[in-house]
N, C-alpha and C positions, 0 to 999 in steps of 0.2 A: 504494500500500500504506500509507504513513505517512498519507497521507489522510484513507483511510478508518477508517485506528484513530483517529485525532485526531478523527474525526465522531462514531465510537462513543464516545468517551471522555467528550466531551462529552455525548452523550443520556444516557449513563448519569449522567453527575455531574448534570445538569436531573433528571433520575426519580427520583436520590436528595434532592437537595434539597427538591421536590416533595414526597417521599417525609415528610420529617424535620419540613416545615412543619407537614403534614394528621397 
């Protein structure tokens, strides 16, 4: 469970950062 919120947490902070560069 902590896992996989810690995998999500991550892709979403990558997509937002992504996100902030573009």
């Amino acid at each position: 469970m902590f896992r996989d919120l810690k995998v999500r947490g991550v892709l979403i902070f990558i997509v937002v950062l992504a996100a902030a560069y573009k």
